[in-house]
Biopython code that builds the backbone (N, CA, C, O; Angstrom):
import numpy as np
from Bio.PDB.StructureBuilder import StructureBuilder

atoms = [
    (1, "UNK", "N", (0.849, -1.179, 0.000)),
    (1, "UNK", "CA", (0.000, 0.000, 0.000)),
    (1, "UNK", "C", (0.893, 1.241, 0.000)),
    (1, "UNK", "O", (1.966, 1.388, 0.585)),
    (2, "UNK", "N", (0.298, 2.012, -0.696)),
    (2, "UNK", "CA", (1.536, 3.309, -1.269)),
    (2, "UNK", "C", (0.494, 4.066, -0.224)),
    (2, "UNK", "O", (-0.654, 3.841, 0.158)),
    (3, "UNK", "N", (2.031, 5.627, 0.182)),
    (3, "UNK", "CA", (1.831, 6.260, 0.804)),
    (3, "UNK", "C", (-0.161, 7.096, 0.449)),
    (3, "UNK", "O", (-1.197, 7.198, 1.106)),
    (4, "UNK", "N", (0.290, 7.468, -0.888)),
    (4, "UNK", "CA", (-1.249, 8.199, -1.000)),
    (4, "UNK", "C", (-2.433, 7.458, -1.632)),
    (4, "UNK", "O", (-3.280, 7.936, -2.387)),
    (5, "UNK", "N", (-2.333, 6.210, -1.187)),
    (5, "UNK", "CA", (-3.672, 5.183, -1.413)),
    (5, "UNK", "C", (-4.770, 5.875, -1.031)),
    (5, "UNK", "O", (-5.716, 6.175, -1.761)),
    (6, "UNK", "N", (-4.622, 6.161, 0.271)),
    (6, "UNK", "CA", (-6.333, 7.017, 0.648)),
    (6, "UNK", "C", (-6.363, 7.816, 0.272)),
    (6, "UNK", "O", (-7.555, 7.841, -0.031)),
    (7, "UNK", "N", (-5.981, 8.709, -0.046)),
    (7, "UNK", "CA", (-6.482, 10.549, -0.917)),
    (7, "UNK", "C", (-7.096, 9.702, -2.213)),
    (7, "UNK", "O", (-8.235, 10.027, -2.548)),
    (8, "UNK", "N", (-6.315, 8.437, -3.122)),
    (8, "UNK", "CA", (-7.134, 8.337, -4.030)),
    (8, "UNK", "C", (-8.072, 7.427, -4.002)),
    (8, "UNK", "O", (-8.985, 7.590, -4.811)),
    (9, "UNK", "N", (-8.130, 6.332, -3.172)),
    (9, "UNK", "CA", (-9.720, 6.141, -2.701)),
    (9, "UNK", "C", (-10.575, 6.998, -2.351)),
    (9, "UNK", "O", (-11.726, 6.627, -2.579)),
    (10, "UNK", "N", (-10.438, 8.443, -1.682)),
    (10, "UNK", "CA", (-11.235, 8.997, -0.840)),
    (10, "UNK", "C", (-11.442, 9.930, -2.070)),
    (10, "UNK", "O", (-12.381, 10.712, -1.920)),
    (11, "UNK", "N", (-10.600, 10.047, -3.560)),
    (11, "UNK", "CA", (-11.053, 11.095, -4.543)),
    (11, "UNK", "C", (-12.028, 10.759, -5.125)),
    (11, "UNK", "O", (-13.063, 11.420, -5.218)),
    (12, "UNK", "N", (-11.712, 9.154, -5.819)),
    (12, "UNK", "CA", (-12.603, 8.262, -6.005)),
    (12, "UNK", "C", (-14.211, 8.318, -5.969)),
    (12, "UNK", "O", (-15.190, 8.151, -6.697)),
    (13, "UNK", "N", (-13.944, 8.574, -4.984)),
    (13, "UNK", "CA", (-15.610, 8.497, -4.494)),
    (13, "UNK", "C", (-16.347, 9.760, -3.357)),
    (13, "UNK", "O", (-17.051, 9.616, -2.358)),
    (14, "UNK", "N", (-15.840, 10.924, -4.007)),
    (14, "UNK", "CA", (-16.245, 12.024, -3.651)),
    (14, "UNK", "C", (-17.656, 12.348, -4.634)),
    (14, "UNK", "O", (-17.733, 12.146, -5.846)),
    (15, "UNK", "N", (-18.399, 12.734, -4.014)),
    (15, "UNK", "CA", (-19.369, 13.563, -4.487)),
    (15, "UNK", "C", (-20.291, 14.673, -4.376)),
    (15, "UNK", "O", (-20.541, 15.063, -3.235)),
    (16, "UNK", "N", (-20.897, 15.311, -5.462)),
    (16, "UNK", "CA", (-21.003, 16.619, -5.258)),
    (16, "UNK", "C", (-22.440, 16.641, -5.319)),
    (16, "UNK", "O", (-23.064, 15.811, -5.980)),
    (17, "UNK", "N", (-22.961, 17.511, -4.688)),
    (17, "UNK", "CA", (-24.700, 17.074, -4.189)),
    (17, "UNK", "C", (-25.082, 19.022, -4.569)),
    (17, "UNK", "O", (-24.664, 19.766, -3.682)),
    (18, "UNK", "N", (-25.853, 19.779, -5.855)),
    (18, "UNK", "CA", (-26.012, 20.718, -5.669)),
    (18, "UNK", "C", (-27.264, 21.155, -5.820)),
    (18, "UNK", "O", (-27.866, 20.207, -6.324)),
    (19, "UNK", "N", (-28.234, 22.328, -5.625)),
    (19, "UNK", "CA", (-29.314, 22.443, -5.877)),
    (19, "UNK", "C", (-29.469, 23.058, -6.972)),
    (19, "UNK", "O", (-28.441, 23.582, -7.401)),
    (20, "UNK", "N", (-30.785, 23.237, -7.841)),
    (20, "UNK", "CA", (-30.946, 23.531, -8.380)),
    (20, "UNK", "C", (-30.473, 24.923, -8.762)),
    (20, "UNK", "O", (-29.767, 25.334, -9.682)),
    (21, "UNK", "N", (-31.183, 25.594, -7.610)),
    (21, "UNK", "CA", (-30.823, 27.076, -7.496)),
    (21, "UNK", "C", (-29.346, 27.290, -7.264)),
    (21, "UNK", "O", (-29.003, 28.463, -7.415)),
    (22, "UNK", "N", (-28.553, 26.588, -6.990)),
    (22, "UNK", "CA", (-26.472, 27.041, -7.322)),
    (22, "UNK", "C", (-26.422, 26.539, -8.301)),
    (22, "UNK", "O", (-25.868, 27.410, -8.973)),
    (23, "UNK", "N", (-26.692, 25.270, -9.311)),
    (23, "UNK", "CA", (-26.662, 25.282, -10.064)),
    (23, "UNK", "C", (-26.829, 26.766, -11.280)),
    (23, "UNK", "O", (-25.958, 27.130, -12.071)),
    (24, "UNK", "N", (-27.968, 27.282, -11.120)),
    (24, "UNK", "CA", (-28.646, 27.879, -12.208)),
    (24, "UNK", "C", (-27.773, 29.440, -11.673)),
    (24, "UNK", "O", (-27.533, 30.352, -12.464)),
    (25, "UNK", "N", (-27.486, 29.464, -10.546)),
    (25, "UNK", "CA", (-26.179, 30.771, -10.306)),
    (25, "UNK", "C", (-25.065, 30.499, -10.780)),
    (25, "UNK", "O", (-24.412, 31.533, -10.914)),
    (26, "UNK", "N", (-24.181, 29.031, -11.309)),
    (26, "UNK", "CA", (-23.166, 28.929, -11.451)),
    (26, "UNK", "C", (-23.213, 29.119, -13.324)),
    (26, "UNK", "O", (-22.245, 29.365, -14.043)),
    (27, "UNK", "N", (-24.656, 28.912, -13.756)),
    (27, "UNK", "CA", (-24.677, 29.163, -14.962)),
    (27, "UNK", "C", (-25.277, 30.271, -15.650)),
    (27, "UNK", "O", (-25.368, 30.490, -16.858)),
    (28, "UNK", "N", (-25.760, 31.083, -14.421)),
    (28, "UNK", "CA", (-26.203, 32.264, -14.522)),
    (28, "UNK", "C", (-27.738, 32.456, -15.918)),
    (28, "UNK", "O", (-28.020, 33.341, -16.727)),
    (29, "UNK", "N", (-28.256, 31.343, -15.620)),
    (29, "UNK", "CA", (-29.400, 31.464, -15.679)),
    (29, "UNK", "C", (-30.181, 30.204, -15.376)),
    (29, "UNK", "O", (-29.622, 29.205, -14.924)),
    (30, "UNK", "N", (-31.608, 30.264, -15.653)),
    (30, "UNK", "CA", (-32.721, 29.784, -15.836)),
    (30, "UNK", "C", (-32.377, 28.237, -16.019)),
    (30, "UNK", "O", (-31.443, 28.002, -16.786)),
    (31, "UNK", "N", (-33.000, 27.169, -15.424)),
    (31, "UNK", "CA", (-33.338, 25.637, -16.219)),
    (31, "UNK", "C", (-34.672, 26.038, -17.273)),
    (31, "UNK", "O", (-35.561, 26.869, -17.083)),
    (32, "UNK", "N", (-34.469, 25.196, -18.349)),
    (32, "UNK", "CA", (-36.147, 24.915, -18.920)),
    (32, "UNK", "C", (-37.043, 24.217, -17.810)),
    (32, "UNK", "O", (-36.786, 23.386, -16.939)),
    (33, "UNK", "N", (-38.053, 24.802, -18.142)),
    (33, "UNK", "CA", (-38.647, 23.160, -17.371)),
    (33, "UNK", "C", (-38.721, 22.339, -17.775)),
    (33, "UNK", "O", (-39.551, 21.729, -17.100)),
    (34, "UNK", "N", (-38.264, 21.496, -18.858)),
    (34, "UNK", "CA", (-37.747, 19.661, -18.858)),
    (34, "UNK", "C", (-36.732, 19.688, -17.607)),
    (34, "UNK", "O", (-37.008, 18.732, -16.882)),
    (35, "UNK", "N", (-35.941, 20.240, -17.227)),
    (35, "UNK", "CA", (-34.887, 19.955, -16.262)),
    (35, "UNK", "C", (-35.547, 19.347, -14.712)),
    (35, "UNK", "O", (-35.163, 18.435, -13.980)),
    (36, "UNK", "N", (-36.779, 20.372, -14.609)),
    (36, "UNK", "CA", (-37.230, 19.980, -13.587)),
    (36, "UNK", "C", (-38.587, 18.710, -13.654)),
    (36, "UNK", "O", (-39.194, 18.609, -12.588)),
    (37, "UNK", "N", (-38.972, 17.968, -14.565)),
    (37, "UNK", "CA", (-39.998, 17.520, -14.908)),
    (37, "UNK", "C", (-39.297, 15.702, -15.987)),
    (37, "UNK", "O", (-39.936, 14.666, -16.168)),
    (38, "UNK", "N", (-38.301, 15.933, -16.302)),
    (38, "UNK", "CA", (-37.849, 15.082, -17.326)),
    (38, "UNK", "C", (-36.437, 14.396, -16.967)),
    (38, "UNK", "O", (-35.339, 14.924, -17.147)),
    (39, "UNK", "N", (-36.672, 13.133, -16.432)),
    (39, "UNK", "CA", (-35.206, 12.875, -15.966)),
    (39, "UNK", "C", (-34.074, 12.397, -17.179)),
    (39, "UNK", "O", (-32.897, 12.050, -17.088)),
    (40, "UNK", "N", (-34.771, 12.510, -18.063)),
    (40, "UNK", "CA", (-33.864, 12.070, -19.022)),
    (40, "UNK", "C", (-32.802, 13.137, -19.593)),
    (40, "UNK", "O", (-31.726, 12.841, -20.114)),
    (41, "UNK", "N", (-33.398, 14.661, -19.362)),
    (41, "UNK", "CA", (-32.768, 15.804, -19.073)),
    (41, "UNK", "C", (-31.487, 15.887, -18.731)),
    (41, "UNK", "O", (-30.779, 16.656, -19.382)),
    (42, "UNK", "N", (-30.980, 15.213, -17.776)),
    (42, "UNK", "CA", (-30.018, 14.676, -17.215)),
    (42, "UNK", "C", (-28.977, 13.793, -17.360)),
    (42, "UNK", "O", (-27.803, 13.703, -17.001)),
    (43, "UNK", "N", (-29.898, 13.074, -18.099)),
    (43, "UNK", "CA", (-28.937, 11.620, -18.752)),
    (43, "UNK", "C", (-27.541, 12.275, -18.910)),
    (43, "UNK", "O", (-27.310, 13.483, -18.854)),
    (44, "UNK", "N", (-26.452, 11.056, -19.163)),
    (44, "UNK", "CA", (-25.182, 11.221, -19.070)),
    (44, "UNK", "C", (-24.939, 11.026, -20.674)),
    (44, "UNK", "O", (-24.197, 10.066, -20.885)),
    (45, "UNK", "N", (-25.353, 11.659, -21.794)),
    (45, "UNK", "CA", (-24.920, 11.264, -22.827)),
    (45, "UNK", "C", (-24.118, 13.407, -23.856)),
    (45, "UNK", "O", (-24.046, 14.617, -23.643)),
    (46, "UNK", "N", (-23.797, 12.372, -24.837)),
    (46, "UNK", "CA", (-22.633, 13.129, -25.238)),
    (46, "UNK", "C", (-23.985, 13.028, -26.476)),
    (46, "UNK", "O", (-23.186, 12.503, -27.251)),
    (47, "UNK", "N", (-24.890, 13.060, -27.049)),
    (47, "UNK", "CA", (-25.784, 13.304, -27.537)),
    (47, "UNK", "C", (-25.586, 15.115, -28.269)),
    (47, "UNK", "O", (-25.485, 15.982, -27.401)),
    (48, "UNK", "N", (-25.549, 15.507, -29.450)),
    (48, "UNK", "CA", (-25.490, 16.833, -29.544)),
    (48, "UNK", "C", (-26.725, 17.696, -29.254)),
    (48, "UNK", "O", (-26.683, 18.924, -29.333)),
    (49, "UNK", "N", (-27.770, 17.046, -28.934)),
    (49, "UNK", "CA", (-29.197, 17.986, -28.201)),
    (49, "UNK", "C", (-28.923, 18.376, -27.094)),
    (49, "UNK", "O", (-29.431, 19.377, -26.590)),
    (50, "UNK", "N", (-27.797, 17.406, -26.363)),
    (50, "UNK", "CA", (-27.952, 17.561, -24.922)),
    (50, "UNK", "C", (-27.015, 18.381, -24.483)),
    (50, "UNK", "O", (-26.412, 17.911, -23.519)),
    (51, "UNK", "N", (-26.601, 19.602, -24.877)),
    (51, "UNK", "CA", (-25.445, 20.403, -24.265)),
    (51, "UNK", "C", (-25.322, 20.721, -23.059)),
    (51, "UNK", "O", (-24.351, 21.350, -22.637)),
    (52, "UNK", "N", (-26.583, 20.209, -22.131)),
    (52, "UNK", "CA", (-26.123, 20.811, -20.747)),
    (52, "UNK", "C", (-25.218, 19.155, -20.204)),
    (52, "UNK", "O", (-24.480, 19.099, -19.220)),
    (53, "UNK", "N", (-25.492, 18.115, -21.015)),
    (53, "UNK", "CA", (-24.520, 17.051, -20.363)),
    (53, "UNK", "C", (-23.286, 16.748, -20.582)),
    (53, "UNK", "O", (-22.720, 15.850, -19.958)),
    (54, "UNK", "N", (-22.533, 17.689, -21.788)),
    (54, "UNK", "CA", (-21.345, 17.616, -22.527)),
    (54, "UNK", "C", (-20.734, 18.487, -21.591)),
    (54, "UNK", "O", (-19.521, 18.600, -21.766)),
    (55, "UNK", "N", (-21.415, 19.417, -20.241)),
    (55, "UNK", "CA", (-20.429, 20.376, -19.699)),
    (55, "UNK", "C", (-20.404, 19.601, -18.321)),
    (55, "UNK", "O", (-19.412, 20.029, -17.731)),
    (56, "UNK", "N", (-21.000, 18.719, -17.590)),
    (56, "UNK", "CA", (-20.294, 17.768, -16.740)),
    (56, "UNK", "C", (-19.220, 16.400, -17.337)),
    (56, "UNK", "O", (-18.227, 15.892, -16.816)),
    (57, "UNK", "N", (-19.791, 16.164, -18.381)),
    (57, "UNK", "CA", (-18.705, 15.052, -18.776)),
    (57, "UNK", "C", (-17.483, 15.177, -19.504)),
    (57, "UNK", "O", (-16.717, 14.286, -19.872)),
    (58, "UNK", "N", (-17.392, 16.760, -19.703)),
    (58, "UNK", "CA", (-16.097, 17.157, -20.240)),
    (58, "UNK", "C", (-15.351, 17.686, -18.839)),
    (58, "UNK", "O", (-14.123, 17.742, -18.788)),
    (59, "UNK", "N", (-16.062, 18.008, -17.884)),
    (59, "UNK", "CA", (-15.428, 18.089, -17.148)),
    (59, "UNK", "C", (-14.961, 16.931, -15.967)),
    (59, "UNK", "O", (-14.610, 17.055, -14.794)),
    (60, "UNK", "N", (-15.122, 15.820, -16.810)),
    (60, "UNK", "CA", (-14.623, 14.687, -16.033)),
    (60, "UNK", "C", (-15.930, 14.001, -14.749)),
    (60, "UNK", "O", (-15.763, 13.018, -14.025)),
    (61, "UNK", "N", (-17.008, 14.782, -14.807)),
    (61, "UNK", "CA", (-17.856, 14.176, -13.560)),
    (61, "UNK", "C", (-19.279, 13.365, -14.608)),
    (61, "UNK", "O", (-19.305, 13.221, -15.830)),
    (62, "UNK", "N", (-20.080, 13.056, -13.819)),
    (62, "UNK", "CA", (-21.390, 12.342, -14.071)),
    (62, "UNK", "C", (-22.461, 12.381, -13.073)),
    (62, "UNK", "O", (-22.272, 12.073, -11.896)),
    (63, "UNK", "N", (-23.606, 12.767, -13.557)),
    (63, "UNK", "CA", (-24.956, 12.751, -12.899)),
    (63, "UNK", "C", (-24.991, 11.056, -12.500)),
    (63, "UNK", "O", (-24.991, 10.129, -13.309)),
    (64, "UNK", "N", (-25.030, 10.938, -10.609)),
    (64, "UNK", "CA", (-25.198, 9.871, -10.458)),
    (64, "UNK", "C", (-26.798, 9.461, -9.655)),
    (64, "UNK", "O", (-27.271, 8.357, -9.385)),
    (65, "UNK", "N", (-27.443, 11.106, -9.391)),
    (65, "UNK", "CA", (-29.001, 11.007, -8.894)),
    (65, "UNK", "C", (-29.409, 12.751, -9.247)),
    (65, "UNK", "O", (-28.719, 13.760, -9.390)),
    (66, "UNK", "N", (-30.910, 12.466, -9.293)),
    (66, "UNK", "CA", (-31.346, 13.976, -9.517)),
    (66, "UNK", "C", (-32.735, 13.666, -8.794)),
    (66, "UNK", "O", (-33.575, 12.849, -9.171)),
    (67, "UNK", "N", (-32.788, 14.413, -7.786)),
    (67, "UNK", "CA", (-34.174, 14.801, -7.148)),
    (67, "UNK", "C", (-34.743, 15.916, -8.068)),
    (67, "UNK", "O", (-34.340, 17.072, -7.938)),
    (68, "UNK", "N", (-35.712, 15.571, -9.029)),
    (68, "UNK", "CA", (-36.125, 16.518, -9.892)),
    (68, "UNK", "C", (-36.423, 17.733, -9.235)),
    (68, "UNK", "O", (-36.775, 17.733, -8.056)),
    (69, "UNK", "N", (-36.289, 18.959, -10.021)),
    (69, "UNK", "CA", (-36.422, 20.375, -9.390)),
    (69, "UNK", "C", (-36.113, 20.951, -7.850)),
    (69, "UNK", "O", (-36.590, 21.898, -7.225)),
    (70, "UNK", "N", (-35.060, 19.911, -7.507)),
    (70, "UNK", "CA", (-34.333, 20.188, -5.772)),
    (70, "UNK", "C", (-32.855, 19.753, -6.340)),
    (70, "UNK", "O", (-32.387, 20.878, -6.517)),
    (71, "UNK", "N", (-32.033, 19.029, -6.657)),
    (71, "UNK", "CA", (-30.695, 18.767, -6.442)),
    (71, "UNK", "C", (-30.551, 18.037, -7.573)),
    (71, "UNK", "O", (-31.366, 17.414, -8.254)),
    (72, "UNK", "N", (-28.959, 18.277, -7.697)),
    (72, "UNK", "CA", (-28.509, 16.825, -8.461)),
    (72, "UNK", "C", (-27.063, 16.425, -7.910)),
    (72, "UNK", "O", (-26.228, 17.318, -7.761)),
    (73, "UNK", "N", (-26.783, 15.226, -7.636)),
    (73, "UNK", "CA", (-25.522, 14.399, -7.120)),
    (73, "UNK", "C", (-24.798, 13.760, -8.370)),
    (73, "UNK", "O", (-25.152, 12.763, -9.000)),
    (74, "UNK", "N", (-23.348, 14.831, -8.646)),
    (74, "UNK", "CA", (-22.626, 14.308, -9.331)),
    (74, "UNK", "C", (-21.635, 13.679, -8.504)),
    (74, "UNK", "O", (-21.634, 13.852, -7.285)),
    (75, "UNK", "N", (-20.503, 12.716, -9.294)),
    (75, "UNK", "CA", (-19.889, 11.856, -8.844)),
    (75, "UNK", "C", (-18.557, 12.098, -10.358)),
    (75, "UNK", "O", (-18.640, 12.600, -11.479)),
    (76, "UNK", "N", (-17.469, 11.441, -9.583)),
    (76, "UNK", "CA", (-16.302, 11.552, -10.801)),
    (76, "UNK", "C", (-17.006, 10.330, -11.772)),
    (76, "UNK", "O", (-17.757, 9.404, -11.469)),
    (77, "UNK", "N", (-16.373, 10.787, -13.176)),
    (77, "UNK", "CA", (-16.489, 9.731, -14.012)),
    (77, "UNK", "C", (-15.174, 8.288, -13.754)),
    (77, "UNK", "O", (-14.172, 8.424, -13.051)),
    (78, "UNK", "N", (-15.559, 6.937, -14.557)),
    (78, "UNK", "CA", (-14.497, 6.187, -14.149)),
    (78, "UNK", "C", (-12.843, 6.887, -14.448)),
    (78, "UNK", "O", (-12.835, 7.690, -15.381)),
    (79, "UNK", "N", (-11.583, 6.673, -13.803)),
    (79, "UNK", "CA", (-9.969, 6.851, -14.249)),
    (79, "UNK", "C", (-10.276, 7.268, -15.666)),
    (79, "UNK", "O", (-11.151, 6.864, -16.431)),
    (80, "UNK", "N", (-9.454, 8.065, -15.802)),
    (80, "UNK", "CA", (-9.030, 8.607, -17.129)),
    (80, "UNK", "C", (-7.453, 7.983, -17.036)),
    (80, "UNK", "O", (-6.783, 7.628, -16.066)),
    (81, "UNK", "N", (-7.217, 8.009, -18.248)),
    (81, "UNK", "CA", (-5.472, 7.801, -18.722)),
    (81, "UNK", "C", (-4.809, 8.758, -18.052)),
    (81, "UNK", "O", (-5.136, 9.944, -18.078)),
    (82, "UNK", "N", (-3.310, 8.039, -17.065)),
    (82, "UNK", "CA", (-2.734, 9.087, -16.137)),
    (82, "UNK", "C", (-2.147, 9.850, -16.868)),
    (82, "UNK", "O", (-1.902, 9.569, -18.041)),
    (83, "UNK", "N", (-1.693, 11.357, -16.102)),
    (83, "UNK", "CA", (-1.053, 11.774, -17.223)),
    (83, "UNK", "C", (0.508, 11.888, -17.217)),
    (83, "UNK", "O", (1.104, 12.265, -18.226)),
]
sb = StructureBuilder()
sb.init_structure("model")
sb.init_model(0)
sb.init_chain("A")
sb.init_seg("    ")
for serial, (resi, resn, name, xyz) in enumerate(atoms, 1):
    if name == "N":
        sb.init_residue(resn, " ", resi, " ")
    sb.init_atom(name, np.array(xyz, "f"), 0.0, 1.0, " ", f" {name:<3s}", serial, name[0])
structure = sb.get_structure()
């Protein structure tokens, strides 16, 4: 067991739990309402309709729950290639 085993277990499986409303401040506006009504809204795909899911999965995370119109819990996506 290497010295920094736990920082990367414990990165691993960090997750980020936000509401709607920081959400929609961090993007400085509005959801449609599909966001709050449509869980598929959410889905994790690279789909070109879906541009609001190409800006968590480029940034390396993934929708892993969404309490429609209250929160959504992202989580890292699996290892990427080290660099």
């Amino acid at each position: 067991m290497g010295k920094y085993d736990g920082l990367e277990k414990y990165l691993e499986n960090v997750q980020i739990k936000l509401s709607y409303a920081e959400i929609e401040n961090i993007i400085g506006s509005e959801f449609p309402p599909s966001a709050s009504t449509d869980r598929t809204w959410w889905r994790n795909t690279m789909n070109p309709t879906r541009k609001q899911a190409h800006a968590w999965l480029n940034a390396g995370w993934k929708v892993l729950k969404v309490d429609l119109g209250n929160n959504v819990t992202f989580v890292p996506q699996q290892k990427k290639d080290k660099l």
